[in-house]
Biopython code that builds the backbone (N, CA, C, O; Angstrom):
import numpy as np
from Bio.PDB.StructureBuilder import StructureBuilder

atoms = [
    (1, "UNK", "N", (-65.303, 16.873, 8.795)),
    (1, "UNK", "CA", (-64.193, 17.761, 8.559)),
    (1, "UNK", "C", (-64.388, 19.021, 9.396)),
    (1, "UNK", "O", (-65.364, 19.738, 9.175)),
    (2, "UNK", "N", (-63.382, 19.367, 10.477)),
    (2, "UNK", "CA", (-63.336, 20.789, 10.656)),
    (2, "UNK", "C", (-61.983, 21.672, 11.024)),
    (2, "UNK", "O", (-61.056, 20.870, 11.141)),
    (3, "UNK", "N", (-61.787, 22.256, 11.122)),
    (3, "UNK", "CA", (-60.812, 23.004, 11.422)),
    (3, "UNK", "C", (-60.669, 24.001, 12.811)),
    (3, "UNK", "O", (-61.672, 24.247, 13.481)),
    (4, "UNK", "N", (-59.528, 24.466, 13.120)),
    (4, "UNK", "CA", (-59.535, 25.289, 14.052)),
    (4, "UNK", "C", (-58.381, 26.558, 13.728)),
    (4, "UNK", "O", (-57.151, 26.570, 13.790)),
    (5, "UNK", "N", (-59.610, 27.826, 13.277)),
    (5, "UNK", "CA", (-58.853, 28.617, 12.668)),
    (5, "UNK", "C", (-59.083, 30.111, 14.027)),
    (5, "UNK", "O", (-60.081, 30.320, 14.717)),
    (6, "UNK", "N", (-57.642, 30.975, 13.995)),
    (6, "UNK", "CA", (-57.745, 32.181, 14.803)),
    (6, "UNK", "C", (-58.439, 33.504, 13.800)),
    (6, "UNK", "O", (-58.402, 33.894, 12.633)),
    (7, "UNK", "N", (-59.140, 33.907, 15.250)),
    (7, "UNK", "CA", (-60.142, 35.326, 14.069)),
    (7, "UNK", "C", (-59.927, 36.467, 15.133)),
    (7, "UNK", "O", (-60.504, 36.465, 16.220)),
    (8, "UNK", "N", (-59.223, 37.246, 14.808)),
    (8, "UNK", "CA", (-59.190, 38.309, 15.688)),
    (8, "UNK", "C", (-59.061, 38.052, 17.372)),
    (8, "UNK", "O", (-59.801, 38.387, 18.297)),
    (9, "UNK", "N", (-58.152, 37.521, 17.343)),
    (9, "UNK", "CA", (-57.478, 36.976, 18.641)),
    (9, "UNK", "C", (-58.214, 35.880, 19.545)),
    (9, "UNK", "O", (-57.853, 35.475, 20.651)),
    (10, "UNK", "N", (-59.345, 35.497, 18.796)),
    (10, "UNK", "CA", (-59.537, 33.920, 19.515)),
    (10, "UNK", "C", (-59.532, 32.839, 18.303)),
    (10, "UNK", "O", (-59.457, 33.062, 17.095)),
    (11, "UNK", "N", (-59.631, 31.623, 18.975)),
    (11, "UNK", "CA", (-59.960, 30.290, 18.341)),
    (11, "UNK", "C", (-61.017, 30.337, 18.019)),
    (11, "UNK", "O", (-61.791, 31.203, 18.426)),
    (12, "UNK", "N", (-61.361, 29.327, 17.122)),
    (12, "UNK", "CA", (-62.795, 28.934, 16.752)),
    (12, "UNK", "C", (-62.925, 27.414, 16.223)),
    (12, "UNK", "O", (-62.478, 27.084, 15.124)),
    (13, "UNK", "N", (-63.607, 26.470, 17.143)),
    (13, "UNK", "CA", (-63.474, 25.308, 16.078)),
    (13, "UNK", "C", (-64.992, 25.511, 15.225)),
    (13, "UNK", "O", (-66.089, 25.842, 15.675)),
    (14, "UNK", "N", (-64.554, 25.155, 13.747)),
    (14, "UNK", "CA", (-65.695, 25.770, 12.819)),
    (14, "UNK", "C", (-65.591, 24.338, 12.044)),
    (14, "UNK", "O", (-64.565, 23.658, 12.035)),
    (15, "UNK", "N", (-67.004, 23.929, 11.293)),
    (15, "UNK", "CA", (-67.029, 22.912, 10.483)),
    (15, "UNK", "C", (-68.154, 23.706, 9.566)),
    (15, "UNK", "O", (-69.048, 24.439, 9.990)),
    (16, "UNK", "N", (-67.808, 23.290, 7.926)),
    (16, "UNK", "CA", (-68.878, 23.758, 6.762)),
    (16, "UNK", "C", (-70.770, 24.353, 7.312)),
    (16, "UNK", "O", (-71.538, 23.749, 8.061)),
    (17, "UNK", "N", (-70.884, 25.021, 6.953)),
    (17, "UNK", "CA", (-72.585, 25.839, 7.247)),
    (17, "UNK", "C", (-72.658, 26.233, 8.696)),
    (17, "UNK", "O", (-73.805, 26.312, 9.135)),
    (18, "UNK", "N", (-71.463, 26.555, 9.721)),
    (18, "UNK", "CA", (-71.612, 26.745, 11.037)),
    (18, "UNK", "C", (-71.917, 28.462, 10.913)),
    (18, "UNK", "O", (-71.451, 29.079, 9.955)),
    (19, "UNK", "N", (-72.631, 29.066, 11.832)),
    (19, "UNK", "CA", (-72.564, 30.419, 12.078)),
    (19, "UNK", "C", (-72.130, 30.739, 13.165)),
    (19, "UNK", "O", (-72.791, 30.380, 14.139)),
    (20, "UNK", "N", (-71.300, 31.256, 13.314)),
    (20, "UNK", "CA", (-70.920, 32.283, 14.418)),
    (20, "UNK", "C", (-70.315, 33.052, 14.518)),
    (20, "UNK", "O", (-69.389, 33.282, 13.739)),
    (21, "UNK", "N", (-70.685, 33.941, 15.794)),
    (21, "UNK", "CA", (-69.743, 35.533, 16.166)),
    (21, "UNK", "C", (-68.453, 35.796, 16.504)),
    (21, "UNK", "O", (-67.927, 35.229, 17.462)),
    (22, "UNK", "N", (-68.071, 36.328, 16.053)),
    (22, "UNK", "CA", (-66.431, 36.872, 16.014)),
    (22, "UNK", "C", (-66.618, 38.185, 16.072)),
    (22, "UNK", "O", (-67.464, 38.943, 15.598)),
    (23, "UNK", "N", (-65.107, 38.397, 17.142)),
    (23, "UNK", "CA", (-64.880, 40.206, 16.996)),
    (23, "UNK", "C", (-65.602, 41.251, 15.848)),
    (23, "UNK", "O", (-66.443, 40.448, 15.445)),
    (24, "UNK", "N", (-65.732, 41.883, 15.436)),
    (24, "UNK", "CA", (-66.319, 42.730, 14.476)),
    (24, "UNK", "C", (-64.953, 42.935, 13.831)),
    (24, "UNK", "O", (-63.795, 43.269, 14.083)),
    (25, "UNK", "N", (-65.887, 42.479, 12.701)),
    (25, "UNK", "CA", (-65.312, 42.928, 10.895)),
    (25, "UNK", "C", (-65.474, 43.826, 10.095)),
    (25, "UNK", "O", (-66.599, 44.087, 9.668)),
    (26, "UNK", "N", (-64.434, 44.462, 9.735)),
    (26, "UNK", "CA", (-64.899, 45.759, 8.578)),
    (26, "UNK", "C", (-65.348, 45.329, 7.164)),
    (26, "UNK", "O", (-64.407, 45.336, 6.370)),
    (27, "UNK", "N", (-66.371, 45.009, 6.710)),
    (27, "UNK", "CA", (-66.685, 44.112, 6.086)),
    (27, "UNK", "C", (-68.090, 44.383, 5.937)),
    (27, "UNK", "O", (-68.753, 44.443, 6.973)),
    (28, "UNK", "N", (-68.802, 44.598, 4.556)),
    (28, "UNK", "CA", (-69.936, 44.557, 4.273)),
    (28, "UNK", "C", (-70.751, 43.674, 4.399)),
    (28, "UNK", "O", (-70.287, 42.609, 3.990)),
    (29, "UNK", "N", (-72.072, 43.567, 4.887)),
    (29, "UNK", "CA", (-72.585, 42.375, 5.095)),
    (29, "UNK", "C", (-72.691, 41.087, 3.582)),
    (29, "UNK", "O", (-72.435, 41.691, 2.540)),
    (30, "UNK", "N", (-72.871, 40.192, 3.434)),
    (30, "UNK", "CA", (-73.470, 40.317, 2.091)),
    (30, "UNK", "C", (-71.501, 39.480, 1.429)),
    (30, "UNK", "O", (-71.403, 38.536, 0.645)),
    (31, "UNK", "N", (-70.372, 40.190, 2.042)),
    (31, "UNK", "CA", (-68.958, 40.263, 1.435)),
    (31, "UNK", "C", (-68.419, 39.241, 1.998)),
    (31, "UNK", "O", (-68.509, 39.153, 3.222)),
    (32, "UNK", "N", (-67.604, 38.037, 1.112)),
    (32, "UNK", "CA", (-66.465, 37.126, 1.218)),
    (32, "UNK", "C", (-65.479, 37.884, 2.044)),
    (32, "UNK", "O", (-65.034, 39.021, 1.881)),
    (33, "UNK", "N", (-65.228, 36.961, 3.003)),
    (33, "UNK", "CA", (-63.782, 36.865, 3.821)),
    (33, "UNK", "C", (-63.330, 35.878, 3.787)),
    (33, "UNK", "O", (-64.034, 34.868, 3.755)),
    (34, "UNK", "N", (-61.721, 35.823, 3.781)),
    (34, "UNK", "CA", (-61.088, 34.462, 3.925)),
    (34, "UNK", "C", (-59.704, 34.497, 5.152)),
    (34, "UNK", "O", (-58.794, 35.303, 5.346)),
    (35, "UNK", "N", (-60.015, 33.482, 5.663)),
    (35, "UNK", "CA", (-58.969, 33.417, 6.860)),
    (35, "UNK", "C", (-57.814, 32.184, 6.735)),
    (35, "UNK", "O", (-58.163, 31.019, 6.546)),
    (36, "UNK", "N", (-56.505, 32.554, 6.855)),
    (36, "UNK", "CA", (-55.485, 31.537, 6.653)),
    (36, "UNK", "C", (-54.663, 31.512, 7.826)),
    (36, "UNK", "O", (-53.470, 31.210, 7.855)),
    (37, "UNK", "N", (-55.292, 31.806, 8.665)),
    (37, "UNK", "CA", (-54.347, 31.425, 10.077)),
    (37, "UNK", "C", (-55.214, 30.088, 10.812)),
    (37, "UNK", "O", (-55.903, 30.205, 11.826)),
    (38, "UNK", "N", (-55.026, 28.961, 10.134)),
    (38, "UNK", "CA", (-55.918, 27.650, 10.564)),
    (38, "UNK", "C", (-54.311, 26.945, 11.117)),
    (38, "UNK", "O", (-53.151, 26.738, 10.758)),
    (39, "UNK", "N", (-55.411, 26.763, 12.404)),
    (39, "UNK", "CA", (-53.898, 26.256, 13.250)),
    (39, "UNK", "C", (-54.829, 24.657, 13.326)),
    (39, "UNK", "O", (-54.540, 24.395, 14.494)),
    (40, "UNK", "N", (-55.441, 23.834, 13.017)),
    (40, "UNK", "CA", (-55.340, 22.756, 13.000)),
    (40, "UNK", "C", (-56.300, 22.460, 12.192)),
    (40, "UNK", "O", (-57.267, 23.213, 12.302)),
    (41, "UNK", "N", (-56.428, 21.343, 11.137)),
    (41, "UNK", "CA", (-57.125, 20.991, 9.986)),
    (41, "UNK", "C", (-57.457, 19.471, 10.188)),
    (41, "UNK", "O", (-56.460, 18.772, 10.370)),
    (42, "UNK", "N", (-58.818, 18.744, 10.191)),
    (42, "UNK", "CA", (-58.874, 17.258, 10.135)),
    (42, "UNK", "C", (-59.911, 17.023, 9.394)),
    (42, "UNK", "O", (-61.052, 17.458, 9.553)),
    (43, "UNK", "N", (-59.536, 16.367, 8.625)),
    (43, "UNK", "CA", (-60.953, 15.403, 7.368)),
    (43, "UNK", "C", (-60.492, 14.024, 7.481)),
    (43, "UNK", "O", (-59.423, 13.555, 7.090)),
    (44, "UNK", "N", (-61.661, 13.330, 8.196)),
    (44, "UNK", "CA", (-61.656, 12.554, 8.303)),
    (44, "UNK", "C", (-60.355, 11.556, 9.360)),
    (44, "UNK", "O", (-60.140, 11.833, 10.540)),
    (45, "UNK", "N", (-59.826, 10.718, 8.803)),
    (45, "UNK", "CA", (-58.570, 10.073, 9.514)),
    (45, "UNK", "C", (-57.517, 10.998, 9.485)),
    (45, "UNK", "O", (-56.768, 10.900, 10.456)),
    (46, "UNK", "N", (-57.238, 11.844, 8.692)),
    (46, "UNK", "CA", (-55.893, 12.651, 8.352)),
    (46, "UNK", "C", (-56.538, 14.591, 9.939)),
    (46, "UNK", "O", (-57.438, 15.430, 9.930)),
    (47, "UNK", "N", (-55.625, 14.342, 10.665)),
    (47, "UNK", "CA", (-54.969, 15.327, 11.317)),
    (47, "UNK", "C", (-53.759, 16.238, 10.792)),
    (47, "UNK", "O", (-52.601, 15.839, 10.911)),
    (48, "UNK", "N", (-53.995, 17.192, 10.340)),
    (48, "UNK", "CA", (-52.870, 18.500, 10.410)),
    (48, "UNK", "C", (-52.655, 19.631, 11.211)),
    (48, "UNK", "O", (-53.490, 20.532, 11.136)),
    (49, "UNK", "N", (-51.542, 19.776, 12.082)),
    (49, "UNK", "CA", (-51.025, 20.492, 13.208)),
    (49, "UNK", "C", (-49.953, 21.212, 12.569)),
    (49, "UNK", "O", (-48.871, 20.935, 12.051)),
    (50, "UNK", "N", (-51.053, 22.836, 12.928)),
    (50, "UNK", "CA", (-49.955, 23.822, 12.265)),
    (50, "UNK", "C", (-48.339, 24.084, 12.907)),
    (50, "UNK", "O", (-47.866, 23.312, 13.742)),
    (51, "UNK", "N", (-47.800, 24.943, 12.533)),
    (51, "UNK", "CA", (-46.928, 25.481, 13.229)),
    (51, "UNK", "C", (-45.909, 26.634, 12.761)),
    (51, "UNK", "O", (-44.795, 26.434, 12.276)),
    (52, "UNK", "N", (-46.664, 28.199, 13.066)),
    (52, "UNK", "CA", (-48.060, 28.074, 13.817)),
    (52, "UNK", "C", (-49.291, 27.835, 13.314)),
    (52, "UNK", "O", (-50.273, 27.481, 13.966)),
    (53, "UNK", "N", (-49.228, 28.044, 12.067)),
    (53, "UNK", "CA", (-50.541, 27.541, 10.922)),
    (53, "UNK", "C", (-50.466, 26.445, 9.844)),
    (53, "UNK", "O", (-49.394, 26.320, 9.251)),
    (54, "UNK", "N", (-51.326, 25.773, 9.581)),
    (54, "UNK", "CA", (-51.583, 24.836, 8.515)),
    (54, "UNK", "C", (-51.193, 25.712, 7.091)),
    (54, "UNK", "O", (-51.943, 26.594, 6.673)),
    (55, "UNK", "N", (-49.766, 25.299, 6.330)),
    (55, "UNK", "CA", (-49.622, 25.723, 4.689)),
    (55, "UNK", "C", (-50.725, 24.831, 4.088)),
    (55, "UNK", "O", (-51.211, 23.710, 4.233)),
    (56, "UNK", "N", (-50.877, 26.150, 3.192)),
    (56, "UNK", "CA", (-52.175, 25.879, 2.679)),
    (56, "UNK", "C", (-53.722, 25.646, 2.603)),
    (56, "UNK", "O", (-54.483, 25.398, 1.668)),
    (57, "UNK", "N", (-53.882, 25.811, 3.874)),
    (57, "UNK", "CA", (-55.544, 25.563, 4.796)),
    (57, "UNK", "C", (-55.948, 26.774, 4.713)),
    (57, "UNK", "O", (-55.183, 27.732, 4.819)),
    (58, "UNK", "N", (-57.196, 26.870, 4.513)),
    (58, "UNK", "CA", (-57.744, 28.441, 4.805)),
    (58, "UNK", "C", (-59.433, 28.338, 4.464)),
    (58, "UNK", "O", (-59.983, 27.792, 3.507)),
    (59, "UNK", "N", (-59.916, 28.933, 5.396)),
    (59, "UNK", "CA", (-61.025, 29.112, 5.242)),
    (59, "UNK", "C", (-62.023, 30.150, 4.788)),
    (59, "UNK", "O", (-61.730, 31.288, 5.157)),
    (60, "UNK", "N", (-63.308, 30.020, 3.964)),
    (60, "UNK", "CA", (-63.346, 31.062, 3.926)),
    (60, "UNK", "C", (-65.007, 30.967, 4.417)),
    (60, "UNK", "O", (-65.554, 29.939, 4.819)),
    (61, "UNK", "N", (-65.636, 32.293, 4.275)),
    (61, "UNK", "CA", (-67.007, 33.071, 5.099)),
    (61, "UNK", "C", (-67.515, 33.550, 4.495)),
    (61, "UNK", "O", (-66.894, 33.988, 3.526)),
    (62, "UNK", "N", (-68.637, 33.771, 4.558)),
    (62, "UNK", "CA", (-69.655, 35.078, 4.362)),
    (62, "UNK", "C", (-69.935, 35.935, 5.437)),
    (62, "UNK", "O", (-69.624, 35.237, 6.403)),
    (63, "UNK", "N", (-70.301, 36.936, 5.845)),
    (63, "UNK", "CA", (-70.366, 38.221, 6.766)),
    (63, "UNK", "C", (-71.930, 38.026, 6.609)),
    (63, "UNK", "O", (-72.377, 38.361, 5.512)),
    (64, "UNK", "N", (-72.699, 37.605, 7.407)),
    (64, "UNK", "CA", (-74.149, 37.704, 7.349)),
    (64, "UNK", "C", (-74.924, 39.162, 8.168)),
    (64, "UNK", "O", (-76.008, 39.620, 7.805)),
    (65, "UNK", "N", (-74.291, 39.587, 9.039)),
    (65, "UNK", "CA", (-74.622, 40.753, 9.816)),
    (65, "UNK", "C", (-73.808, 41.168, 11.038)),
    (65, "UNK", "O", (-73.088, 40.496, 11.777)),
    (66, "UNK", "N", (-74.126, 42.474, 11.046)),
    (66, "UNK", "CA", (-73.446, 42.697, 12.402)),
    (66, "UNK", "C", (-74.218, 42.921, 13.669)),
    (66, "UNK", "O", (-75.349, 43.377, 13.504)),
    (67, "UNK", "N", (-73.684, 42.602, 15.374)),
    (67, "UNK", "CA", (-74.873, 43.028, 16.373)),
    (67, "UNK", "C", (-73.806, 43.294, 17.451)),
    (67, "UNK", "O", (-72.711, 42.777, 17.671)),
    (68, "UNK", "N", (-74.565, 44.368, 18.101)),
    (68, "UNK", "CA", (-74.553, 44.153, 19.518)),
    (68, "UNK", "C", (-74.449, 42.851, 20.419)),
    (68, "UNK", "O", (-75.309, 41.973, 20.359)),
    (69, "UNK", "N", (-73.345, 42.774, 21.259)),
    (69, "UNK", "CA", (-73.583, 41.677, 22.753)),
    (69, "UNK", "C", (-74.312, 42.174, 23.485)),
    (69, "UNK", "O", (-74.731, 43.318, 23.310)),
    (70, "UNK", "N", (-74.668, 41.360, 24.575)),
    (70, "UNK", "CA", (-75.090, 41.926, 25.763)),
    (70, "UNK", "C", (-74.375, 42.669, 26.570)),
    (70, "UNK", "O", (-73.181, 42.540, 26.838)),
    (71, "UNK", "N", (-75.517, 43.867, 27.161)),
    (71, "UNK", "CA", (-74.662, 44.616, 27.400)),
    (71, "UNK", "C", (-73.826, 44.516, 29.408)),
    (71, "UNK", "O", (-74.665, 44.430, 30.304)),
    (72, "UNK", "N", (-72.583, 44.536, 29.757)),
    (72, "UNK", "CA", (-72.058, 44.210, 30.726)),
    (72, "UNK", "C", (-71.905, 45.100, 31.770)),
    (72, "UNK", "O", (-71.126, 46.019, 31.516)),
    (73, "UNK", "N", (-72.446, 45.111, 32.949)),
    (73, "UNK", "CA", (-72.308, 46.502, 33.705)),
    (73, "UNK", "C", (-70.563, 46.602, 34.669)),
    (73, "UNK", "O", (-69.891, 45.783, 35.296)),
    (74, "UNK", "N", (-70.455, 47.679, 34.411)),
    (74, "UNK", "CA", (-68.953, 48.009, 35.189)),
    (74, "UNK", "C", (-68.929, 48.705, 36.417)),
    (74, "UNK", "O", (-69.010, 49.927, 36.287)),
    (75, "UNK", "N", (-68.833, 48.237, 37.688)),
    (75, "UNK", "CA", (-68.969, 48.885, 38.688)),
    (75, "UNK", "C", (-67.846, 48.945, 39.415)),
    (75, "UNK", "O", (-67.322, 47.905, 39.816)),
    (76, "UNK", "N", (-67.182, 50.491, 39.757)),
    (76, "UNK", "CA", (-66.308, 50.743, 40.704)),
    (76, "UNK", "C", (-66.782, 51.599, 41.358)),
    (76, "UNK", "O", (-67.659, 52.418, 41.084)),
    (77, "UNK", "N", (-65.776, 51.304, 42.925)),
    (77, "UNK", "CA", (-66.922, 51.770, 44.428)),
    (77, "UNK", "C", (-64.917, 51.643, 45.133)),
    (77, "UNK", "O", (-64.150, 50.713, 44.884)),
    (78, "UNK", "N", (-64.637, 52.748, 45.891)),
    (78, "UNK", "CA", (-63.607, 52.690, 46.951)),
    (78, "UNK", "C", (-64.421, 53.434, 47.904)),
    (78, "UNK", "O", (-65.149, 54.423, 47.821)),
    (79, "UNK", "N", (-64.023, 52.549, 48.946)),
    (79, "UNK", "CA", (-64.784, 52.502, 50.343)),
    (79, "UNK", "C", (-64.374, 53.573, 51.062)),
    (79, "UNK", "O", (-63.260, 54.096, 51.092)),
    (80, "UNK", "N", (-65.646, 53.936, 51.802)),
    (80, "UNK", "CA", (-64.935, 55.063, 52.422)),
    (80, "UNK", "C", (-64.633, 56.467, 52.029)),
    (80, "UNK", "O", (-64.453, 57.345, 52.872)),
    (81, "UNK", "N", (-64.580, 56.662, 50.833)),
    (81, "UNK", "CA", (-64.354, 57.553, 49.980)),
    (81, "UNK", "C", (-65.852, 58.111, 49.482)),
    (81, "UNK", "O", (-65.737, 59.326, 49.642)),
    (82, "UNK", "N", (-66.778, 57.939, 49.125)),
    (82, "UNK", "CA", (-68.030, 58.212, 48.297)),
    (82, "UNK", "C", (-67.800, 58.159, 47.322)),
    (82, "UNK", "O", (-68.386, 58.951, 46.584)),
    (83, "UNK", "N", (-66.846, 57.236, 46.740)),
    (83, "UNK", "CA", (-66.892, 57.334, 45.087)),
    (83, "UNK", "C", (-67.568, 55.902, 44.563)),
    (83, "UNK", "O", (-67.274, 54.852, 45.133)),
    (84, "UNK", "N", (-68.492, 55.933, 43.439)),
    (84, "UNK", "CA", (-68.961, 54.997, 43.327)),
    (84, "UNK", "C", (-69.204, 55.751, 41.333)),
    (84, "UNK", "O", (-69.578, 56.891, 41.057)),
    (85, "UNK", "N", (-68.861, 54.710, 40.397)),
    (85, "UNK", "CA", (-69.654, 54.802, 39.636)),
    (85, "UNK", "C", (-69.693, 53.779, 38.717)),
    (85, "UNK", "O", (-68.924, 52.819, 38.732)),
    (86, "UNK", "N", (-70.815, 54.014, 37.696)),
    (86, "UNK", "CA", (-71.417, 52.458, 36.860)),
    (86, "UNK", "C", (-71.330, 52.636, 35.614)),
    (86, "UNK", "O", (-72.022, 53.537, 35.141)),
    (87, "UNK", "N", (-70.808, 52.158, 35.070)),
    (87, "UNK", "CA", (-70.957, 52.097, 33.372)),
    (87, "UNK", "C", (-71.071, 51.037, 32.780)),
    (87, "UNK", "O", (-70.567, 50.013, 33.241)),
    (88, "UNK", "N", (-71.972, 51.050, 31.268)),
    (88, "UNK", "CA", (-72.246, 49.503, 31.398)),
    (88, "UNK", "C", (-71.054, 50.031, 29.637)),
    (88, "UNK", "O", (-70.398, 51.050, 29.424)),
    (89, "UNK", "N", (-71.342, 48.394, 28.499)),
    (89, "UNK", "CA", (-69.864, 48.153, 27.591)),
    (89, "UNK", "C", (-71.354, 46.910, 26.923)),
    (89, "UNK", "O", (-72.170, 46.109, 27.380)),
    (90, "UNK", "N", (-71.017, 47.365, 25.895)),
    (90, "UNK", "CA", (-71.955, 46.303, 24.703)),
    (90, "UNK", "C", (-71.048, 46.045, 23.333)),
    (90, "UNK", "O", (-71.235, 46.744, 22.337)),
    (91, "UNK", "N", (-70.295, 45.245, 23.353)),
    (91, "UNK", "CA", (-69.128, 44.641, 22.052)),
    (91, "UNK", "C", (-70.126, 44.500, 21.159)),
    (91, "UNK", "O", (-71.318, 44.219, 21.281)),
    (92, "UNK", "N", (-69.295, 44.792, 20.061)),
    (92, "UNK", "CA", (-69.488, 44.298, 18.640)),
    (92, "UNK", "C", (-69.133, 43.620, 18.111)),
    (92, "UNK", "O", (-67.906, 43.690, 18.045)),
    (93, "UNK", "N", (-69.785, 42.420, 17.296)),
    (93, "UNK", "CA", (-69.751, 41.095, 16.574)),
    (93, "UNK", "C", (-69.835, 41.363, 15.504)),
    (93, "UNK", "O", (-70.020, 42.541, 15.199)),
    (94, "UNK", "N", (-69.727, 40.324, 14.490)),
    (94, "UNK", "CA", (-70.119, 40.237, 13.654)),
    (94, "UNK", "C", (-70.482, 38.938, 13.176)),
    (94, "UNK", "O", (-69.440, 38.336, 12.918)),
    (95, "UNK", "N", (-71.646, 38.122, 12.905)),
    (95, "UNK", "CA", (-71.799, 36.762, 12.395)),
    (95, "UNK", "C", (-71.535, 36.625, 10.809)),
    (95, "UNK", "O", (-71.796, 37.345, 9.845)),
    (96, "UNK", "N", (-70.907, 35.390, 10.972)),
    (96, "UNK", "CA", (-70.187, 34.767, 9.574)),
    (96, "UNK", "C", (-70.763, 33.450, 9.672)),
    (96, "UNK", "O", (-70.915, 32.661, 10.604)),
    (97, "UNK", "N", (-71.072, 33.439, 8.304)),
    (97, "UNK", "CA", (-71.311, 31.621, 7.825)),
    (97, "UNK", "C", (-70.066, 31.064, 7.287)),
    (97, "UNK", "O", (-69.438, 31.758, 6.487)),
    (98, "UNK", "N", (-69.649, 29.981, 7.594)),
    (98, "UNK", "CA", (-68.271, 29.325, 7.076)),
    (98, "UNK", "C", (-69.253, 28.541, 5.436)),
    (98, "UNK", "O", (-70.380, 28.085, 5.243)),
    (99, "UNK", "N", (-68.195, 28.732, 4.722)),
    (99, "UNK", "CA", (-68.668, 28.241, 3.264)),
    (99, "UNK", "C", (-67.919, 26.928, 3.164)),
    (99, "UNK", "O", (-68.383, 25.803, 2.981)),
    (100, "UNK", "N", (-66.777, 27.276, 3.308)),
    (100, "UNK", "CA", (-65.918, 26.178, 2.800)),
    (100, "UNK", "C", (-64.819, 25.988, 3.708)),
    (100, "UNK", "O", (-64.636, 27.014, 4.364)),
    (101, "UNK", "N", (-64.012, 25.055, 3.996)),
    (101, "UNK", "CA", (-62.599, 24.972, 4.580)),
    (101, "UNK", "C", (-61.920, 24.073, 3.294)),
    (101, "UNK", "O", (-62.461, 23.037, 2.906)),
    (102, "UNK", "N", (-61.110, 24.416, 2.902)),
    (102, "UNK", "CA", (-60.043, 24.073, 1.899)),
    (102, "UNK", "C", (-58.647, 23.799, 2.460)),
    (102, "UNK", "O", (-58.372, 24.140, 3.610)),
    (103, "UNK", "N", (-57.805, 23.218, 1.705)),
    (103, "UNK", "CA", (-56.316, 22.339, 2.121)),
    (103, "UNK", "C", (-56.360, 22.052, 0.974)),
    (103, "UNK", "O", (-57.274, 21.607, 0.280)),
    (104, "UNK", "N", (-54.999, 22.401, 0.690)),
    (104, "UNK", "CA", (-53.863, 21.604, -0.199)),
    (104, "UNK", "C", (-52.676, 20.816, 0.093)),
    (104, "UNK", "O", (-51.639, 21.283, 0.564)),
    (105, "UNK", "N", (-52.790, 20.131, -0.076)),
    (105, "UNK", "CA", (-51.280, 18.929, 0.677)),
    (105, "UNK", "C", (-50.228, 19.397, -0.477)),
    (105, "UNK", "O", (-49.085, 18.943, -0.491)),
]
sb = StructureBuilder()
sb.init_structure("model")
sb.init_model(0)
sb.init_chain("A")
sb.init_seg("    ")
for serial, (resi, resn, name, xyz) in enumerate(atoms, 1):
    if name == "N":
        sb.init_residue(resn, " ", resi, " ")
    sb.init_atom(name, np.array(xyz, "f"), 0.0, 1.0, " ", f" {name:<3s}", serial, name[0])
structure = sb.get_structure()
């Protein structure tokens, strides 16, 4: 069984005990979240294709911690000019354990 639910403007295909990072959540570590924008649901033989979401599908999480990405360096340089400068950009995540995915027909 897994699903494919949107979390803060991406996809995710997620199945029961998966962990992973998503945009950062305001959200205590430790705190239930639940997400109902599951745009496609399958257990087993049965396929459900939202539109734009699965009624009734929703998943929900635990918030296990939050981190830092790696951090990305930004470099602009126009030629000729002497301008050159660098800045680097380190996003914030947050990892979630999926508990459950639920559906009601």
């Amino acid at each position: 069984m897994f699903a494919v639910v949107k979390i803060g403007g991406h996809q995710y295909k997620v199945k029961e005990s998966d962990k992973i990072f998503v945009q950062k959540i305001e959200k205590e570590p430790g705190s239930k979240v639940k997400f109902q924008s599951v745009l496609l649901f399958q257990d087993g033989k049965e396929t459900h294709i939202g539109n734009p979401y699965v009624p009734g599908a929703f998943v929900e999480a635990t918030v296990l911690r939050h981190v830092k990405g790696e951090k990305i360096i930004v470099f602009k340089k126009k030629r000729r000019k002497g301008y050159k400068v660098t800045k680097g950009h380190r996003q914030n995540y947050t990892q979630i354990e999926i508990n459950k995915i639920h559906f009601e027909s």
